[in-house]
C-alpha positions in Angstrom: 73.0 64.8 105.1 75.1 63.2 102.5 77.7 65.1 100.2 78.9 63.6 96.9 81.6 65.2 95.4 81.7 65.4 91.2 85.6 65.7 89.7 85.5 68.8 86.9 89.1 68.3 85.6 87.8 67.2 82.1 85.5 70.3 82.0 88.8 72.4 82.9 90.8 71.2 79.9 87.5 71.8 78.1 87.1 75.0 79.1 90.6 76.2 78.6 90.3 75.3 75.0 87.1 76.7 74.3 88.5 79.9 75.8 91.2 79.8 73.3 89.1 79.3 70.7 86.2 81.6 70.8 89.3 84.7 71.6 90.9 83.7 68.3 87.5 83.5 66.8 87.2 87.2 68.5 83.7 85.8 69.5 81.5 88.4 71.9 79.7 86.3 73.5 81.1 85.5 77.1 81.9 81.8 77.5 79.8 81.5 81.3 76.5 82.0 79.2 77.3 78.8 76.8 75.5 75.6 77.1 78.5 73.9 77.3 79.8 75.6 80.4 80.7 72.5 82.4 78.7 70.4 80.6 79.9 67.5 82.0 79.6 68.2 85.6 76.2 68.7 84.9 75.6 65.6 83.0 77.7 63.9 86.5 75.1 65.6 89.0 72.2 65.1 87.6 72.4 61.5 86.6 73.9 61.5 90.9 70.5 63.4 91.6 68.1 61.1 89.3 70.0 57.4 91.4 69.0 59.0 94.5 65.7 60.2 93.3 65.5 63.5 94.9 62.5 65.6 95.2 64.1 68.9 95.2 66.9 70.5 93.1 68.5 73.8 94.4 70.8 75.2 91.3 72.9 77.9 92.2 73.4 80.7 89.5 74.3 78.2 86.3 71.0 78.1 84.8 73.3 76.2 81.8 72.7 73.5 84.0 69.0 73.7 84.1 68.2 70.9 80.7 70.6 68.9 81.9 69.1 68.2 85.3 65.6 68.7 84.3 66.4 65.6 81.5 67.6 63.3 84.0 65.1 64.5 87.0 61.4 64.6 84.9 59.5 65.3 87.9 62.0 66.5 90.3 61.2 70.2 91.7 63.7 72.6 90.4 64.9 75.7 92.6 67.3 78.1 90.5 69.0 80.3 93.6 70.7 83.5 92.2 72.9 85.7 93.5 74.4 87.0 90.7 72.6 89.1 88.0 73.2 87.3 85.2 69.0 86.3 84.2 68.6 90.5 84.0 72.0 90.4 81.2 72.5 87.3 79.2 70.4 86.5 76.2 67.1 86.7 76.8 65.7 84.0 74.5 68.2 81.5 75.5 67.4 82.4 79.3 63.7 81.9 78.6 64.3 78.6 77.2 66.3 77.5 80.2 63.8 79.0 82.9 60.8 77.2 81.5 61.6 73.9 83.1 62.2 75.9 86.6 59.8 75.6 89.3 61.0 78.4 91.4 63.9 81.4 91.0 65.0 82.8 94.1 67.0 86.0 94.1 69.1 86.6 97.3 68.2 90.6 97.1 64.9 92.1 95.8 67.1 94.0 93.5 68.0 90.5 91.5 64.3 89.1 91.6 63.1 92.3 90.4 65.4 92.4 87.7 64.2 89.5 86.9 60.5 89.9 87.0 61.4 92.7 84.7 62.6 91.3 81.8 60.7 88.1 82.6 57.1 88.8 83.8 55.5 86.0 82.8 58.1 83.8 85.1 57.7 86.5 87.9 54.8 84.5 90.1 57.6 81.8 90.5 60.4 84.6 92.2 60.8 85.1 95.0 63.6 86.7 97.5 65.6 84.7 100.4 68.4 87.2 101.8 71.4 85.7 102.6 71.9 84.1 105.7 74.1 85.3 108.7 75.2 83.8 111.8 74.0 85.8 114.2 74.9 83.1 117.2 78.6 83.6 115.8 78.6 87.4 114.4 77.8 88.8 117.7 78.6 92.4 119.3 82.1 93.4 120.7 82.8 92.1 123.9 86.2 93.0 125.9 87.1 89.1 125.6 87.0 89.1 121.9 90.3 91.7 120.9 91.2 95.1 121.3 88.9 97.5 119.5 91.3 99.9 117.7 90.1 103.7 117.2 89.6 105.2 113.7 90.4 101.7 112.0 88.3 101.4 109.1 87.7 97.9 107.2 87.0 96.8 104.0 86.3 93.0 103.9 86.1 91.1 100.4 87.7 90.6 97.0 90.1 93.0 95.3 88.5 93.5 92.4 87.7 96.3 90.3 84.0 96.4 91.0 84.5 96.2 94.9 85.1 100.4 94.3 88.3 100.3 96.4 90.4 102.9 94.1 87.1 105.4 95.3 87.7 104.4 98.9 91.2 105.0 98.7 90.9 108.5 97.1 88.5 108.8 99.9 90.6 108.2 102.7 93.4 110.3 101.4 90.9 113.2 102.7 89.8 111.5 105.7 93.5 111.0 106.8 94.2 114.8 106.4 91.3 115.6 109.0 91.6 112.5 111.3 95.5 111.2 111.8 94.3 108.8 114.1 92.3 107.0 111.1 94.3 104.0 109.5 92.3 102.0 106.9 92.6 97.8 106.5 92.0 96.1 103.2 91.3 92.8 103.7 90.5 89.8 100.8 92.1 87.9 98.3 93.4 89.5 94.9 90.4 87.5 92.7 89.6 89.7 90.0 86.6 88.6 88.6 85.8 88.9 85.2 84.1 91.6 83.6 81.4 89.3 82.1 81.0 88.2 85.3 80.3 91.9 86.8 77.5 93.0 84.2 79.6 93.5 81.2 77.3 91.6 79.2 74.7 94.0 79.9 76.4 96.8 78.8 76.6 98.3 82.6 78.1 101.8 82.6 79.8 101.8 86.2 81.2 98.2 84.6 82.2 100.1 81.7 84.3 102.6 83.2 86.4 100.0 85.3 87.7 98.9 81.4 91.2 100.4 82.6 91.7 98.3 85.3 91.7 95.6 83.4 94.9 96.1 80.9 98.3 97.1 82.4 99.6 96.0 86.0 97.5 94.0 88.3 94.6 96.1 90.3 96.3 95.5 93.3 99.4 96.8 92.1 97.5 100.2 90.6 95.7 100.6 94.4 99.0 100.2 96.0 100.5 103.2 93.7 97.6 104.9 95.5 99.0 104.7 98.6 102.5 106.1 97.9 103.6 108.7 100.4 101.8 110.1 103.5 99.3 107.4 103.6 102.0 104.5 103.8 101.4 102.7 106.9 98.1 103.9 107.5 96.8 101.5 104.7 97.1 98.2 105.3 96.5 95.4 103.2 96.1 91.6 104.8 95.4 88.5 103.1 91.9 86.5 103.4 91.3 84.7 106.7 88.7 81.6 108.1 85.9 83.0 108.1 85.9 82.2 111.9 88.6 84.8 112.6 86.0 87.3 110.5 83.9 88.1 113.7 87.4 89.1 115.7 88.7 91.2 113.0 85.2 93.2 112.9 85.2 93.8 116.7 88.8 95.7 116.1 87.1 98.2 113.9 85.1 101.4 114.1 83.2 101.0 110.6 83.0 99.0 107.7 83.0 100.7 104.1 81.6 98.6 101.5 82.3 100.9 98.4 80.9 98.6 95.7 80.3 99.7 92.1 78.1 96.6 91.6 77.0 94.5 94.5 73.9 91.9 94.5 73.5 91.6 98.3 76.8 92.3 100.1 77.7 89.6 102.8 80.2 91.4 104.9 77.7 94.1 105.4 75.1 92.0 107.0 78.0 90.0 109.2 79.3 93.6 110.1 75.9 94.7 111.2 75.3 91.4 112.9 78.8 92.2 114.9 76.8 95.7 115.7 78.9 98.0 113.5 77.7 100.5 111.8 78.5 100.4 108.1 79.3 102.8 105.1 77.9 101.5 101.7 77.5 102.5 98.1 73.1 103.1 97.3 73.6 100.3 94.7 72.5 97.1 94.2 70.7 94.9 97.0 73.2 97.2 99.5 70.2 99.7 100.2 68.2 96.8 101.1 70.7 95.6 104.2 71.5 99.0 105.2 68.7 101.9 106.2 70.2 105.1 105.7 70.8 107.3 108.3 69.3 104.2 111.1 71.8 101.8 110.5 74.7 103.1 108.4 75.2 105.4 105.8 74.6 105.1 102.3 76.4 107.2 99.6 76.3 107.6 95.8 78.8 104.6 94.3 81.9 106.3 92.7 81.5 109.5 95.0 84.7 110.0 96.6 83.9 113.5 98.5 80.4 111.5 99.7 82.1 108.7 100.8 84.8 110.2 102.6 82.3 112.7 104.6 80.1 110.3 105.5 83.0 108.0 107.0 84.1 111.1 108.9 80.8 112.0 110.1 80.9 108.3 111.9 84.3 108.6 112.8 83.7 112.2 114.7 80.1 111.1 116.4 80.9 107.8 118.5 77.4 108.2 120.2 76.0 107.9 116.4 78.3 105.3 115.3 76.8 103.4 118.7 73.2 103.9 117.9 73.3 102.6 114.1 75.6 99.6 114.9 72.7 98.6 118.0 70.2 99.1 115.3 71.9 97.1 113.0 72.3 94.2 114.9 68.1 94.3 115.9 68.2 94.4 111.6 70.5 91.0 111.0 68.6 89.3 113.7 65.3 90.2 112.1 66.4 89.8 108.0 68.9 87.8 108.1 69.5 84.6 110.8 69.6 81.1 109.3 66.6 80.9 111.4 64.7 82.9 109.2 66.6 81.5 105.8 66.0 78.3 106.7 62.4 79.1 107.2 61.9 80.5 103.9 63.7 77.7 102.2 61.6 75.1 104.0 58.5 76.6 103.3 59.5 77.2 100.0 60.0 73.3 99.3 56.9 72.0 100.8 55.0 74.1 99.1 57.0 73.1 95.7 56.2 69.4 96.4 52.3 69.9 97.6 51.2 72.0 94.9 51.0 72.6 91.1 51.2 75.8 89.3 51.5 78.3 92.8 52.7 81.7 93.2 55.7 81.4 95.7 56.1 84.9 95.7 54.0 85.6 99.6 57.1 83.1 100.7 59.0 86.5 101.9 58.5 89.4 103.0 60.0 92.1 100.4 62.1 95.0 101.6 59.7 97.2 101.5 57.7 95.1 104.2 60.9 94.0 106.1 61.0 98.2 106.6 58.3 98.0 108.8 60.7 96.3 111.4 60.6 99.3 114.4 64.3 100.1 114.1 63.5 104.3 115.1 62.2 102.7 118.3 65.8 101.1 118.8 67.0 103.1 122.0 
């Protein structure tokens, strides 16, 4: 395995100016859909890519970079790996253009690649969907040695950002705390905001829409901290970002995890959670109802629902011998959808295929969701 590492200062100072620019030219179109979006990183990697003559490409997300590498790499296999939405939002025609010299788009949920065999069908034999790995030798169940499981702690594990949902989950605890004053909630992630565009803005996404306030004013940390003013100080606690080694010991000291997303494509700490055998709360949204079977191995709750969401925390909170069964469940779930095992699999089965055909359907690659439900989990004791 070699790693060769590409310098992107240039396409900084670039950036930054072309930033300037299209604002004072009041231009709509976001500046992560231009061609020029580190245009010469790309130009850096794939002429790397063409010395060293590689037979397969894997291109996450920036499909920008597509021409680029497909220029320098004529017969090279392509692989275009997305775990964001953007191929269902940006411009279609320019999108098109770029995913004609792609051999294969994989979507880390079914809810991406669907989106995209939606608005693209003629690409849609060439998707197919590779969950996100987990792993399950580190994420394992709570064991005495690991920490001190706390009671009532519930944890939130990922960026503060406005489409995470956390102003809903904080509205929610405020009536979970007046029924359970043993409860005591942990925020923990870095305050990375991500932008709008970056969200589903460009596509004109509703539940993006109505986050518009959190972006003018004070800092979204700041307006969830005003939240928190009065009887719930203490009892919310935010903590910086850790190693994701020290991820496994902080989910063994909780009861749940609450993923209260607005817009989520998959939804790693989910799967780790589950993984760790804890059962999860999470908004039906997004590739989220495709980690989490309601009612088996968490509980799934309309996004933006702050009476659902804080009920169905309480109902885990109150029935330990539930919370038990749906965090066993979950861990069968991880082993079964989401080991490395099974990503690495997929990914090498995907490439030999890619380099001993022409032309193939790579969508019978993976099992969908709605084959991965056949996985026994009401048999789970």
């Amino acid at each position: 395995m070699r790693f060769i590492r590409v310098a992107v200062r240039a396409d900084l100072k670039m950036l930054l100016l072309a930033d300037r620019t299209l604002s004072f030219l009041k231009s709509r179109k976001p500046l992560v859909t231009r061609s020029f979006y580190y245009w010469l990183y790309a130009i850096r990697i794939a002429r790397a890519m063409s010395e060293h003559r590689c037979d397969v490409i894997h291109i996450h997300n920036f499909c920008q970079f597509i021409p680029i590498v497909r220029a320098f790499n004529p017969r090279a296999k392509i692989v275009l790996h997305m775990s964001a939405n953007w191929l269902a939002e940006f411009d279609r025609g320019l999108i098109d253009s770029r995913l004609k010299n792609v051999d294969a788009i994989v979507g880390c949920s079914e809810y991406v690649t669907q989106g995209i065999r939606r608005r693209f069908p003629h690409h849609a034999q060439r998707c197919i969907t590779v969950f996100n790995g987990v792993d399950t030798d580190s994420f394992v169940p709570f064991d005495s040695c690991d920490g001190e499981l706390v009671p009532g702690r519930i944890i939130f594990i990922g960026r503060i950002s406005p489409e995470k949902g956390l102003h809903v989950l904080l509205d929610a605890f405020k009536f979970v705390a007046q029924r359970r004053p043993q409860a005591s909630l942990q925020i923990m992630g870095g305050p990375y905001v991500a932008p709008s565009d970056f969200v589903g803005g460009v596509g004109g996404d509703p539940a993006v829409k109505k986050l518009a306030r959190f972006y003018v004013g004070p800092s979204y940390i700041e307006q969830l901290r005003k939240q928190i003013s009065g009887p719930l100080e203490g009892r919310v606690i935010f903590s910086r970002e850790v190693p994701h080694d020290r991820v496994k010991s902080i989910l063994h000291s909780a009861a749940m995890l609450v993923q209260p997303s607005l817009v989520e494509t998959f939804g790693m700490p989910v799967a780790e959670a589950m993984a760790c055998s804890l059962p999860v709360v999470a908004s039906r949204i997004g590739g989220l109802p495709e980690i989490v079977v309601n009612g088996q191995t968490g509980l799934l709750v309309q996004p933006d629902d702050t009476q659902q969401l804080a009920e169905a925390i309480l109902q885990l909170i109150q029935n330990s011998e539930l919370s038990q069964t749906m965090g066993r469940a979950g861990r069968i779930r991880a082993e079964q959808l989401f080991s490395w095992s099974r990503v690495v699999a997929s990914f090498g089965s995907l490439y030999s295929k890619l380099c001993n055909s022409k032309g193939a359907s790579y969508s019978s690659l993976y099992d969908t969701p709605e084959s991965s439900k056949s996985h026994s989990i009401s048999q789970i004791p």
